[in-house]
C-alpha positions as CSV (number, residue, x, y, z in Angstrom):
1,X,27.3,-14.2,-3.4
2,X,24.6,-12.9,-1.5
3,X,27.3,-11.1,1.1
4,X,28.7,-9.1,-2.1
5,X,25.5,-8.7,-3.3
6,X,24.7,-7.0,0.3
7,X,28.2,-4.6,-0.1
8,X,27.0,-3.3,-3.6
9,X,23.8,-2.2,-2.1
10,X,25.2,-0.5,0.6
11,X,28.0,1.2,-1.6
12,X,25.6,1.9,-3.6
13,X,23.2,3.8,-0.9
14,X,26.0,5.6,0.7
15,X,27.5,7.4,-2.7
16,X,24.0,8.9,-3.2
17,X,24.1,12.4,-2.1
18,X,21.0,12.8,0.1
19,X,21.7,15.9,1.9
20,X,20.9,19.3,-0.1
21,X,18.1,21.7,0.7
22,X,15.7,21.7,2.2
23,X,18.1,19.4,5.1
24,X,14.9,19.3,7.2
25,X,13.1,17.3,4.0
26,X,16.7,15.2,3.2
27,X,18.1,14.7,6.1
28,X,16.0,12.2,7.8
29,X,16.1,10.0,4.3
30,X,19.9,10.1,4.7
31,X,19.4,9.2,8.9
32,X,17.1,6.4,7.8
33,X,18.8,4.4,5.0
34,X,22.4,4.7,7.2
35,X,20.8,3.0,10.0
36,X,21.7,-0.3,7.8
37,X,19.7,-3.7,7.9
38,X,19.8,-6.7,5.6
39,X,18.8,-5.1,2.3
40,X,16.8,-8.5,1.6
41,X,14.3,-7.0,-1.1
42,X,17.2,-5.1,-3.2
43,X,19.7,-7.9,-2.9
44,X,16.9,-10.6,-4.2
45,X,16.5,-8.0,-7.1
46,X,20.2,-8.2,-8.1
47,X,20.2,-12.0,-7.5
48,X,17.2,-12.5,-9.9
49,X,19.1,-10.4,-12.5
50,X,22.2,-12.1,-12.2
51,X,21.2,-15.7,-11.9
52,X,19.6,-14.8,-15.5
53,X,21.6,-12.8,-17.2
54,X,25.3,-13.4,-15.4
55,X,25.1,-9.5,-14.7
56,X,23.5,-8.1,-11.8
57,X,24.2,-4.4,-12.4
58,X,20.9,-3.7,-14.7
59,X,18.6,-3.8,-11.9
60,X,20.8,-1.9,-9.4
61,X,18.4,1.2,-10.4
62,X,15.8,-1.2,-10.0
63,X,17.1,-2.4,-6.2
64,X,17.2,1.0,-5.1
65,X,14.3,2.0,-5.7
66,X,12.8,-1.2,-3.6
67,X,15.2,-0.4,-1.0
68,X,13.9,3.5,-0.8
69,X,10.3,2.3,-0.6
70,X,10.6,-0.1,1.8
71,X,12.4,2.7,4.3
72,X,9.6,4.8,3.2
73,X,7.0,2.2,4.7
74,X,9.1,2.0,7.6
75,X,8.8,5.9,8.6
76,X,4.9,6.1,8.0
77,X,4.5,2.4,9.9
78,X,6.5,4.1,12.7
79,X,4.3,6.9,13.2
80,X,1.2,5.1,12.8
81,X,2.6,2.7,15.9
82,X,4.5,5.0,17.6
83,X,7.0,3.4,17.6
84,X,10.2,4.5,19.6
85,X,13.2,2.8,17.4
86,X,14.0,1.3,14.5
87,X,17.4,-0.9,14.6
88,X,17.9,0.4,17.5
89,X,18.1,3.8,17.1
90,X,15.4,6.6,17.2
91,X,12.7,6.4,14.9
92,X,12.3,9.5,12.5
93,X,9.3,10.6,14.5
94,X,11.1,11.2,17.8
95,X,14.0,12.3,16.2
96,X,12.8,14.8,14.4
97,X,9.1,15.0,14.4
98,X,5.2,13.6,12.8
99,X,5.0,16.3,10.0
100,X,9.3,15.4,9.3
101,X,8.5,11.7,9.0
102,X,5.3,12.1,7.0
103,X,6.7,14.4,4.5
104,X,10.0,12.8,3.9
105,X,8.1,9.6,3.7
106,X,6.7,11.3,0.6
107,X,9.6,12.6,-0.6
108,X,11.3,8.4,-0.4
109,X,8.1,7.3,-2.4
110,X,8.6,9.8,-4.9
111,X,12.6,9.1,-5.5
112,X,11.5,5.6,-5.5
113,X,10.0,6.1,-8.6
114,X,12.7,8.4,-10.2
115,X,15.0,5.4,-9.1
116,X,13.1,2.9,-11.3
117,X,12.5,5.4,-14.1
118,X,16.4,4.2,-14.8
119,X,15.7,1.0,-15.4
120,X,16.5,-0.9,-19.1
121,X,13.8,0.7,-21.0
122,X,12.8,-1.8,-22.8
123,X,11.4,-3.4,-19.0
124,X,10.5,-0.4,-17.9
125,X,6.7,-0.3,-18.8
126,X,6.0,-4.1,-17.1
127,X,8.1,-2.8,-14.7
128,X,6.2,0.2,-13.4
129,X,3.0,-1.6,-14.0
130,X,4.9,-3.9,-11.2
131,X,5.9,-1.7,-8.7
132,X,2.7,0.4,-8.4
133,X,0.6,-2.8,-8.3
134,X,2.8,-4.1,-5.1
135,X,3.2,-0.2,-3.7
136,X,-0.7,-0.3,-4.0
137,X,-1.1,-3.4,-2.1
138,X,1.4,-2.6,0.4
139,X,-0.9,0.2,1.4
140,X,-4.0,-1.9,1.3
141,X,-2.0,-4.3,4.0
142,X,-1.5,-2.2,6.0
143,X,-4.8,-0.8,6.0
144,X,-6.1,-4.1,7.0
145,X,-3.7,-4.7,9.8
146,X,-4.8,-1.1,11.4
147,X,-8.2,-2.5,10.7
148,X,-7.4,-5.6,12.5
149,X,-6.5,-4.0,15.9
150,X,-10.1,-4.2,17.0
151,X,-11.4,-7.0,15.5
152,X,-12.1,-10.1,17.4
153,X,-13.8,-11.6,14.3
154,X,-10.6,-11.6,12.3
155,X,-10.4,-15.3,10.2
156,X,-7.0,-17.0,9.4
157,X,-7.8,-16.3,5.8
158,X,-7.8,-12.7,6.5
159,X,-4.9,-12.6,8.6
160,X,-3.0,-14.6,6.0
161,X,-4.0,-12.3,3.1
162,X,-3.2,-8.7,5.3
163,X,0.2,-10.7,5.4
164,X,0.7,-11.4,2.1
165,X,0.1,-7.7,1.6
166,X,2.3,-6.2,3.7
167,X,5.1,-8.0,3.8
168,X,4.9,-10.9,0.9
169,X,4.3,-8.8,-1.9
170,X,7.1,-6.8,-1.9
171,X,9.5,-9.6,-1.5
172,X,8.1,-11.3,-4.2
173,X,8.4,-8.1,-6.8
174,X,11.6,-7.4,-5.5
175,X,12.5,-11.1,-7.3
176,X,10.2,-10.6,-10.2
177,X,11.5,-7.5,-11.1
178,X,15.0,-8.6,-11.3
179,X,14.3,-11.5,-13.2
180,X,12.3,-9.3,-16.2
181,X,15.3,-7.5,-16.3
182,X,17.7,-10.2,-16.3
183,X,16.0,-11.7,-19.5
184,X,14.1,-14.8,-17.6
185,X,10.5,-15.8,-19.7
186,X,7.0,-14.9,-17.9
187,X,6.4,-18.0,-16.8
188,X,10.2,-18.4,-14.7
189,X,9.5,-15.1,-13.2
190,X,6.0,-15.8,-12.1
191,X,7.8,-19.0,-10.4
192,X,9.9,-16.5,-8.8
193,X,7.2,-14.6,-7.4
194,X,5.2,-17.8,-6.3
195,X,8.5,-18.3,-4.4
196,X,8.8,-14.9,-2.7
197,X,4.8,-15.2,-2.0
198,X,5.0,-18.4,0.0
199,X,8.6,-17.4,1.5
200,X,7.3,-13.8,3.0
201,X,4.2,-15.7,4.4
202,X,6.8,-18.6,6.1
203,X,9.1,-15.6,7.1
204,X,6.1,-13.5,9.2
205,X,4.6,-16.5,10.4
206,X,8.3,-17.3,11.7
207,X,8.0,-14.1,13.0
208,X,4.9,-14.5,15.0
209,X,6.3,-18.2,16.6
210,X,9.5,-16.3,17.8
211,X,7.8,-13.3,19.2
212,X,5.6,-15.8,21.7
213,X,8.1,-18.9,21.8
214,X,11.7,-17.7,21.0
215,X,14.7,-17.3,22.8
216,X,14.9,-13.3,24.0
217,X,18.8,-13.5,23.1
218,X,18.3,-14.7,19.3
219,X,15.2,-13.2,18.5
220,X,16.5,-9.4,20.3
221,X,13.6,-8.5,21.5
222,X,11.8,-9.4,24.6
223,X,9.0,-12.0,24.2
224,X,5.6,-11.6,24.2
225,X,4.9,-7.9,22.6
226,X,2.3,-8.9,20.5
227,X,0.4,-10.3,23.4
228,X,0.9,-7.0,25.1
229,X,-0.7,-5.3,22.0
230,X,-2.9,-7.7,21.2
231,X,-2.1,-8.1,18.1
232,X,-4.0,-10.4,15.7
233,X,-1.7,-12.8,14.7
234,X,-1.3,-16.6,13.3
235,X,-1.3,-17.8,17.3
236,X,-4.3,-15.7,18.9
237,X,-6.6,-15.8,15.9
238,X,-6.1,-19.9,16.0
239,X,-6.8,-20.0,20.0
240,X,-9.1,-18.0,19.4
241,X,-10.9,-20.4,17.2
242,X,-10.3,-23.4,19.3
243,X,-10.4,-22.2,22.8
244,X,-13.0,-23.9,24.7
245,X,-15.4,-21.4,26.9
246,X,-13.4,-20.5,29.8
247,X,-10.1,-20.7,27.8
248,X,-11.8,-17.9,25.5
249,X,-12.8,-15.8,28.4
250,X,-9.2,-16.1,30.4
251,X,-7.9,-14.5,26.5
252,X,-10.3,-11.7,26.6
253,X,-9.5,-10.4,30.3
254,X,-6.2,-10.5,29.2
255,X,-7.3,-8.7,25.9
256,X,-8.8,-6.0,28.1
257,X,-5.9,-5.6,30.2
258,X,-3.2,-2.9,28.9
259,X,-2.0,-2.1,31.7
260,X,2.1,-2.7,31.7
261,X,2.2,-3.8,35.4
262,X,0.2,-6.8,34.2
263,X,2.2,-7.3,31.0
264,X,4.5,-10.2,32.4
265,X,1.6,-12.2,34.2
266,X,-0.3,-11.8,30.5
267,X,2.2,-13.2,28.9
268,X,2.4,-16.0,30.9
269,X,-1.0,-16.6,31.1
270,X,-2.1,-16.1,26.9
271,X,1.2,-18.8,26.8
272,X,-0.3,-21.5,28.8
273,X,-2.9,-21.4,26.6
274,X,-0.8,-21.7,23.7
275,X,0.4,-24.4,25.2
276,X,-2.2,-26.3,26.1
277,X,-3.8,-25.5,22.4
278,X,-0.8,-27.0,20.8
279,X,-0.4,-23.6,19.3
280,X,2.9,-23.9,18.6
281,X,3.2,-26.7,17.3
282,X,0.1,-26.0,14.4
283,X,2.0,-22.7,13.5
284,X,5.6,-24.4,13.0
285,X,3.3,-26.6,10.6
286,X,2.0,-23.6,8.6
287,X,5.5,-22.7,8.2
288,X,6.7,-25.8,7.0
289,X,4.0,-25.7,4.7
290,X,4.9,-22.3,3.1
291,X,8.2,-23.0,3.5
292,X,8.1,-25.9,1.3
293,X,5.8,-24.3,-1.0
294,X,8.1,-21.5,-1.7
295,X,11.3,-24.1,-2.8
296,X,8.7,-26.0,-5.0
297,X,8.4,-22.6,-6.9
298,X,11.7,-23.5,-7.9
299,X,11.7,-26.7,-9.5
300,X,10.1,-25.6,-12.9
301,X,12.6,-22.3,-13.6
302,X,14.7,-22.9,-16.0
303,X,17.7,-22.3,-14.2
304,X,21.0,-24.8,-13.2
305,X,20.8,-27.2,-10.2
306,X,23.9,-24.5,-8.8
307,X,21.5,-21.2,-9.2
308,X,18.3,-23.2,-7.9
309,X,20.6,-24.2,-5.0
310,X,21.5,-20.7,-4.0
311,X,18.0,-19.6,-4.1
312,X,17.0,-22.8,-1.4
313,X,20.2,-21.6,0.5
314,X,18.9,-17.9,0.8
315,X,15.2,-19.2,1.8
316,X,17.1,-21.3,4.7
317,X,19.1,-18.9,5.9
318,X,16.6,-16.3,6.0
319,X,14.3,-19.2,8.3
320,X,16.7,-19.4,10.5
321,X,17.0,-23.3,8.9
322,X,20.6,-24.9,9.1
323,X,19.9,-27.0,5.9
C-alpha cells in the first residue's frame, strides 16, 4: 500500500504544471520537487485518510500541500547551511542563486496554502488551524537549532524539543491531518499524532547514531559530519554531560578545530570517547524508547488489527527495523 501510495504522490507532483512566468520564480519549484525522495509526510497523509475512510483521494490536496512545504524548508535550510546538494544534485542556491532560493521558497509556502485551501471544507478550518500551528513551529525549530551552533550549554531537554520542532511536528500533522479528513474522532487522531511525535524523535535520533556509528555504504554519506560541524546532537550533548575532566577538554580542542586536514583524526578521536562513554549504546536506548512509545500510540485507535499492523510495519521500515 504504501508503494502505491508513494506512485500517486509522484503522479500527482509531476501533472502540476509548475513552469509559467516568471521561469526564474517557477523553475527552481519544478527542479526541486523532481529531484524525488520518499514522500514520507504526504504518503502518511493519504494513509491516515484511507485507513479511515477506505478512500485516500480526499487528502491528496491536503498531501500536497505538506509535500510543497517540506521542499520549501529544504531550500531556506540549504542556504542557511550552505549546503552544496540535496539528493545528490545541486542545491537551489548554487544552481541558481540566494535571492532564487529565498524567493521561490516564498513562492512554495504560499502554494502550500492554496494547496490546502482545496481540502473537504467541512475540515478545512481545523485544518488550517493545523498546518499554521506545525508551519509556525517548524520555523521556531529551526531557530533553535541555528541558536544551538554555539552553545555549549545546550541540555538534552532542549535538544530533544528543537527536534521535535523541526522534524517531529510535521510528521505528526502530516498523519493528523489525514485522519480529520478521513472521518477518525479527536481522540484517534491525537493518537495518531502522539505516534508521529515519538516516531520523528526515534527517526532523528536514528539519524544522529548512524551519522557517528553507521556503515558509510548504508547510511550514503561519509561518517562523522556532525562531528566536523559540531553539531549539538543526542551523542555530544550526553558526553558532554558525563565526560570526566580531561575527556571534556580532549572534546573542546576538537570543538575548536575546523580545520578539514584534522577532520579524520577528529572523528576518530570525539569516537573513542563515544566509546568509552557507552554513547552508543544510551542513544540506541532512547530510540528504543521512542520507538516503542510511538507503536503504543496505536493501541487505543479504533482501527482493525490489519490497519494497526500496517502503521507498525511503516514505523519499522522507516527504522531501518526488520520486524
Amino acid at each position: 500500500m504504501i508503494k502505491q501510495l508513494q506512485q500517486q504522490v509522484e503522479k500527482e507532483l509531476a501533472n502540476i504544471q509548475w513552469i509559467t512566468e516568471p521561469t526564474g520564480l517557477y523553475s527552481p519549484i519544478d527542479y526541486v520537487l523532481s529531484l524525488g525522495g520518499k514522500r514520507i509526510r504526504p504518503v502518511l497523509t493519504l494513509l491516515a485518510c484511507k485507513l479511515f475512510s477506505g478512500n485516500e483521494q480526499p487528502a491528496m490536496p491536503v498531501a500536497l500541500a505538506i509535500e510543497v512545504f517540506h521542499n520549501f524548508t529544504l531550500l531556506h535550510d540549504d542556504v542557511m547551511d550552505r549546503a552544496d546538494t540535496r539528493r545528490g544534485k545541486p542545491t537551489v542556491h548554487k544552481k541558481w542563486n540566494d535571492n532564487t532560493a529565498i524567493l521561490s521558497g516564498d513562492a512554495m509556502l504560499i502554494k502550500a496554502y492554496q494547496f490546502m485551501q482545496q481540502a473537504p471544507a467541512d475540515k478545512l478550518p481545523a485544518l488550517l488551524d493545523l498546518f499554521s500551528k506545525t508551519a509556525i513551529e517548524v520555523c521556531e525549530g529551526q531557530q533553535y537549532d541555528v541558536d544551538f551552533e554555539n552553545d555549549l550549554a545546550v541540555t538534552l531537554p532542549q535538544y530533544i524539543e528543537m527536534i521535535r520542532l523541526k522534524t517531529a511536528v510535521l510528521l505528526a500533522a502530516s498523519l493528523k491531518m489525514g485522519a480529520l479528513i478521513g472521518g477518525a474522532s479527536l481522540q484517534d487522531a491525537d493518537a495518531l499524532y502522539d505516534y508521529g511525535i515519538n516516531l520523528g524523535l526515534a527517526f532523528q535520533l536514528r539519524d544522529d547514531y548512524l551519522d557517528s556509528f553507521g556503515d558509510t555504504a548504508v547510511f550514503g554519506k561519509k561518517i562523522g559530519g556532525d562531528i566536523c560541524c559540531n553539531k549539538k546532537t543526542f551523542l555530544m550533548i550526553t558526553a558532554l554531560q558525563l565526560a570526566n575532566e580531561e575527556q571534556r577538554n580532549e572534546l573542546m580542542k576538537w570543538m575548536r578545530c575546523n580545520d578539514p586536514a584534522c577532520f579524520e583524526d577528529k572523528v576518530a578521536a570525539v569516537l573513542k570517547i563515544y566509546k568509552d562513554l557507552q554513547i552508543d549504546i544510551r542513544c540506541e536506548e532512547a530510540i528504543h524508547n521512542y520507538f516503542e512509545k510511538s507503536v503504543g500510540s496505536l493501541k487505543s485507535i479504533q482501527l482493525s488489527d490489519n490497519d494497526r499492523d500496517i502503521l507498525i510495519k511503516f514505523a519499522n521500515d522507516l527504522m531501518g527495523r526488520n520486524r
